[in-house]
N, C-alpha and C positions, 0 to 999 in steps of 0.2 A: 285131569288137565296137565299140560306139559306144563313142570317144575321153570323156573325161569335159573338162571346162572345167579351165580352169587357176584351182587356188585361189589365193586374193590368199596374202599374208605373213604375218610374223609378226604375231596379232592385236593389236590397237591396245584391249581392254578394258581397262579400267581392274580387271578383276577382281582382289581381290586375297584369297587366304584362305589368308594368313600367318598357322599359329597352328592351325588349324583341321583336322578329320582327317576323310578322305573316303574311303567305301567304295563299291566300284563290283564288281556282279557280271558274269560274264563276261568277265572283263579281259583275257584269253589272245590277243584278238585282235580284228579289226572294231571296231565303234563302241566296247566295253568297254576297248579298246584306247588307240583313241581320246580317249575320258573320261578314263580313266587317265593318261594323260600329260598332257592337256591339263591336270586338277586340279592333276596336282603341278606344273606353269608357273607356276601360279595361287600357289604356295606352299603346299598343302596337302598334308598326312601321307594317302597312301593308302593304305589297304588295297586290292590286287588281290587279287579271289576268283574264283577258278576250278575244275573239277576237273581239268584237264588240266595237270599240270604242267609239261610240257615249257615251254606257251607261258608259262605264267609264268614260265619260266628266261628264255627267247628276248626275254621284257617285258624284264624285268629285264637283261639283257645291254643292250638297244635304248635302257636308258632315257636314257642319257648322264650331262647334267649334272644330273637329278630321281632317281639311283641314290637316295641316300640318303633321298629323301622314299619312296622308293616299299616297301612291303614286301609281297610275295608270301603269300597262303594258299590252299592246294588245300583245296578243300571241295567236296563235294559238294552241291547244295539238297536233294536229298532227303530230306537228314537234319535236318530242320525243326527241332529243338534248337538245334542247332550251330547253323545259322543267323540265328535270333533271338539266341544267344549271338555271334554274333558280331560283330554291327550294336553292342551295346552301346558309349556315348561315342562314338558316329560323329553330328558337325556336319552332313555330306551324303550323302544316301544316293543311290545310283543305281541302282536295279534295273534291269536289262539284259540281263540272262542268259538266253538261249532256246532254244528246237528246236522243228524241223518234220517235219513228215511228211503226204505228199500221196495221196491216198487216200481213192475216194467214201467214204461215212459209212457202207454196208452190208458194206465191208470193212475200216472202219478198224479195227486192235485194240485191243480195252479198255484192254487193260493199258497201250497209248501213249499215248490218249485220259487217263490218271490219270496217268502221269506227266507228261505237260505241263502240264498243269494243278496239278500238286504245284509245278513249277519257274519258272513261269510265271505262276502267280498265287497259291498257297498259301504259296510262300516268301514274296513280295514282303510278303502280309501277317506274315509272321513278322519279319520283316526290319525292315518299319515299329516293328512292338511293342515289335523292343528298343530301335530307335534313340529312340524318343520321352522315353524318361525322361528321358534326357541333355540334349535337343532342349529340352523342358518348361522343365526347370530351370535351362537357362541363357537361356530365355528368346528364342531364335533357331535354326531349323534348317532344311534344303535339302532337303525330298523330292523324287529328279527319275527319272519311270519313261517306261522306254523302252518304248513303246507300238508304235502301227505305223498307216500307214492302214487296215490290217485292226482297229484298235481300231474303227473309224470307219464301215468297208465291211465285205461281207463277199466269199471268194470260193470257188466251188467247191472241193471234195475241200480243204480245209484245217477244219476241222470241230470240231480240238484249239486251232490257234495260234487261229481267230478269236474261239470262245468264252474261251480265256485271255486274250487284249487287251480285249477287250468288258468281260470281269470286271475287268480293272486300269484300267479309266478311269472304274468305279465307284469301288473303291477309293480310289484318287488321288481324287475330288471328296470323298469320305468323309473323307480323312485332312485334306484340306484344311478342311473345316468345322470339325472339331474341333480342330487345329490353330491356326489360326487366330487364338485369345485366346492363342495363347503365343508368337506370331511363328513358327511354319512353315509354311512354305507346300509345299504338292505340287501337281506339274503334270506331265502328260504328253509328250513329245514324238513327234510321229507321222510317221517320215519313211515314205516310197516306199520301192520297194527301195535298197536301198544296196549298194555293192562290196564285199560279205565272203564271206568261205569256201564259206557258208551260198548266199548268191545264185549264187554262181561255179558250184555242185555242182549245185545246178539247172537251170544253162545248159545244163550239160556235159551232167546225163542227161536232160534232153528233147528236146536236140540227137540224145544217140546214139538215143532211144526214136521218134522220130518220122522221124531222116534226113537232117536239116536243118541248114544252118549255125546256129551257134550267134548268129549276130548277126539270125538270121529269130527265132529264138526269142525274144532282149532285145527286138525292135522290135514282134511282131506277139504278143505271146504276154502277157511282161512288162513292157514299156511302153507297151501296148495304148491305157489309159486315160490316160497320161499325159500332158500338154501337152509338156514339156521333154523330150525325150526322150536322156535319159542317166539312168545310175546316180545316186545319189546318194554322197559320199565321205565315207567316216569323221568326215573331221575337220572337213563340215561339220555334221554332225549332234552332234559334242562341242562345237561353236559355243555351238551355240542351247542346253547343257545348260550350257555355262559361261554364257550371258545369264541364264539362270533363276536363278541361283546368286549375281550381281552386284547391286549395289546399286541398280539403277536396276528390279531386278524385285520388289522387294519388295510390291507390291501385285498382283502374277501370283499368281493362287493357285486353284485350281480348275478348271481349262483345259487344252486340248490345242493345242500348239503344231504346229503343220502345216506339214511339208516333203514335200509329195508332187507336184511339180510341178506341180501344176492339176488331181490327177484325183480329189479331192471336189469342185472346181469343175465338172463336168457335172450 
């Protein structure tokens, strides 16, 4: 498998949201992960939300010296209630929380086609609705949704994830508009693939389903398109959600921020 680049250090942002309480879905692991610790660096009260609770023990075990900022909730998105109840007094919200399933469109199943799209983009809008009152009223708040360059492209047999991202970068420009006269801003971030669970399981079963090493797969399959050819790593992609979040991004607001290594550049 292609080696990934060596990340620089500890980041040199000036971020700083001491005070401030941040909820990030999918926090169990990957970029959610990612976010996760990177906000509570930042000095922010996270909430991790996930259904899986183990990773949220495993979060919370890994967090170190951000233990005490960080607090664990297993939740399911499906349950669109809860959900909106739970973004309630969240400063920053991160929607991130995803699933895939690959499969032409004449065999996708309904039933997956609805719930991705329930998780994927029906929460995020629920997610929005609570967070905003809080957001409104104090006059300042961090929409930051985790898009994908399938927000942007689209690609075969994915049919669920592209129409879910398509739908969240609508969203995201919506929430931004209105937002806006209150100080929050939403913006999307769109990386490539990145190194998570998610990408790894795909390596594995196209590798077993085709024959192939797995590093013919990354080069020729899934970084096909891309210029750079490597993954993308977690903790560059909770970078760019912590610069949206910093005070130099205050006038970012309705946009999709692009880490796909060149491949909406063709």
């Amino acid at each position: 498998m292609t080696s990934s680049s060596a990340l620089p250090g500890p980041p040199a942002s000036s971020l700083d949201l001491d005070g401030r309480t941040a909820l990030v879905t999918g926090a169990a692991g990957g970029i959610g992960r990612a976010c996760a610790l990177r906000l509570a660096a930042a000095g922010a009260k996270v909430r991790a939300v996930d259904r899986d609770a183990a990773g949220l023990a495993a979060l919370a075990e890994e967090s170190g010296p951000y233990a005490g900022t960080l607090e664990a909730h297993v939740l399911d998105l499906t349950d669109l209630d809860a959900a909106e109840q739970a973004a309630a007094g969240t400063d920053v919200l991160v929607n991130n929380a995803g699933i895939q399933l690959v499969r032409p469109i004449e065999e996708f199943p309904p039933e997956v086609f609805h719930t991705v799209l329930t998780v994927m983009l029906e929460a995020p809008f629920r997610l929005i609705r609570g967070a905003l009152p809080h957001m409104y009223g104090q006059g300042w708040g961090r929409i930051v949704n985790i898009s994908s360059v399938h927000g942007l492209r689209a690609s075969a047999y994915k049919s669920a994830y592209v129409a879910a991202k398509h739908g969240l970068e609508g969203l995201s420009k919506t929430a931004a508009l209105e937002g806006a006269p209150h100080g929050v801003t939403s913006n999307c971030v769109n990386p490539g693939y990145v190194r998570t669970p998610l990408v790894e399981k795909q390596l594995a079963d196209q590798a077993q389903a085709h024959g192939v090493p797995e590093e013919r797969v990354l080069s020729e399959v899934l970084l096909q398109d891309s210029a750079v050819k490597r993954l993308i790593e977690p903790e560059e992609v909770a970078e760019a959600v912590a610069y949206l979040c910093g005070p130099h991004a205050s006038f970012v607001t309705g946009t999709s921020l692009v880490l796909d290594g060149g491949w909406t550049a063709h």
